[in-house]
matplotlib code that plots the C-alpha trace (Angstrom):
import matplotlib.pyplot as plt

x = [51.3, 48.7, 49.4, 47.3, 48.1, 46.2, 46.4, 46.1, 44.1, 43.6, 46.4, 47.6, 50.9, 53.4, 51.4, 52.2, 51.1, 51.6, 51.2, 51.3, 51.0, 49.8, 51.5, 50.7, 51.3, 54.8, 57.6, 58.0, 61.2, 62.6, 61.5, 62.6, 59.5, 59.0, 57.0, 55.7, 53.5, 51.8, 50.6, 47.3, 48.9, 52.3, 54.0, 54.1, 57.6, 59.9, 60.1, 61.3, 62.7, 63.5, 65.7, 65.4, 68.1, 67.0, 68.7, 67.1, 66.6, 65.0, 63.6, 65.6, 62.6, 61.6, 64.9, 65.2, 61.2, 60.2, 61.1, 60.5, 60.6, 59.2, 58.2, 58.7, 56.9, 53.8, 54.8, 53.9, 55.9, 55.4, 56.1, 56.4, 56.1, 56.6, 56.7, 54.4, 53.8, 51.1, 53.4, 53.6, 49.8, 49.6, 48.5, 50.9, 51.2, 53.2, 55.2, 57.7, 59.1, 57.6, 58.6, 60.6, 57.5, 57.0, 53.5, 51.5, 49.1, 45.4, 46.5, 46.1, 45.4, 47.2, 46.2, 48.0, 46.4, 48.2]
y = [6.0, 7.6, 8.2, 10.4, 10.8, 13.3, 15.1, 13.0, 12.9, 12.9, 15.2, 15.2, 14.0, 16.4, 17.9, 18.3, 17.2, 17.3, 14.7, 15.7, 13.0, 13.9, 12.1, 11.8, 9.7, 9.7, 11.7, 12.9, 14.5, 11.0, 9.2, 8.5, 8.9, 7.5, 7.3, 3.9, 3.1, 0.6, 0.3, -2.2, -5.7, -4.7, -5.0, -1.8, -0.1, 2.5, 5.2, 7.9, 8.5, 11.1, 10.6, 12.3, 14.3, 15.3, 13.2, 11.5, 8.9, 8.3, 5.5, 5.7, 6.5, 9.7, 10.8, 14.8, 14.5, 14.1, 15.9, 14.3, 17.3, 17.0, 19.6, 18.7, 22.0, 20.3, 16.8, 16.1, 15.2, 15.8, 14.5, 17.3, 15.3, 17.2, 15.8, 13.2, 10.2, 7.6, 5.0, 7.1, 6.5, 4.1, 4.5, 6.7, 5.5, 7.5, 5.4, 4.6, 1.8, 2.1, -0.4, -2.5, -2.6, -0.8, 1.0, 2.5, 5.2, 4.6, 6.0, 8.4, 7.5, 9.4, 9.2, 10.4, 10.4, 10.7]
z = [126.0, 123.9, 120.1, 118.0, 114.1, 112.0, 108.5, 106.2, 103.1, 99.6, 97.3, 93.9, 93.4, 93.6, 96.2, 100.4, 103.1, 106.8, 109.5, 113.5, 115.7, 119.6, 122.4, 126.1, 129.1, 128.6, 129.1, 125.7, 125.4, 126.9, 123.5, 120.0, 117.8, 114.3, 111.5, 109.8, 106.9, 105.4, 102.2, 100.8, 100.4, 101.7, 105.0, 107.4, 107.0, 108.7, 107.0, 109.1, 112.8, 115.3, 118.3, 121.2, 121.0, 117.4, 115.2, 112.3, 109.8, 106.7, 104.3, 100.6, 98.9, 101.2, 101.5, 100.4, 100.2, 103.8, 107.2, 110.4, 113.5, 116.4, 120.0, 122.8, 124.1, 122.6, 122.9, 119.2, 115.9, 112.5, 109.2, 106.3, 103.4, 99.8, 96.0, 96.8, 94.8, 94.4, 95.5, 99.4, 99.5, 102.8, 106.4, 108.3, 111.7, 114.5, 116.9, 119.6, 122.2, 125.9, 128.3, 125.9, 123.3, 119.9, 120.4, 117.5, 117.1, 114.9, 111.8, 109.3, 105.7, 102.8, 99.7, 96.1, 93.2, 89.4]

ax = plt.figure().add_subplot(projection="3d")
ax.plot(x, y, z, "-o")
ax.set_aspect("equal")
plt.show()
């Protein structure tokens, strides 16, 4: 599987961004995608998911903020993410289990300033 994240960047809190994340080599309507992030000096952490059939899941501190969707005309899923905070800077990762392992796509670094 091949995982590629983009749209990230630098916003001011309160501010919007939104992540896509490209994926090929699999059948991508099969999958449950995610959404991870890791923070400097913290551990990487769930913070939403997307099964295949559409149903989702969210981290406490992004709940009512974020929106997890995804395509599978264009084999991509997105993370809408609204009101941001500092504290949701991190490295957004896109993500998902092929043959029983969790793979993870390169990243995309958002950044909120105060």
């Amino acid at each position: 599987v091949q995982l590629q994240a983009s749209g990230g960047g630098l916003v001011q809190a309160g501010g919007f961004l939104r992540l896509s994340c490209g994926v090929s080599r699999i059948i991508f309507s099969a999958y449950d995608m995610a959404w991870y992030r890791q923070a400097p000096g913290k551990e990487r952490e769930l913070v939403a998911s997307i099964t295949s059939g559409g149903g989702t899941t969210y981290e406490n501190s992004v709940k009512g903020r974020f929106i997890i969707s995804r395509s599978n005309a264009e084999d991509a899923v997105y993370l809408q993410m609204n009101s941001l905070k500092p504290e949701d800077t991190a490295v957004y990762y896109c993500s998902t289990v092929e043959r029983g392992r969790r793979r993870w796509g390169q990243g995309t670094l958002v950044t909120v300033s105060s």
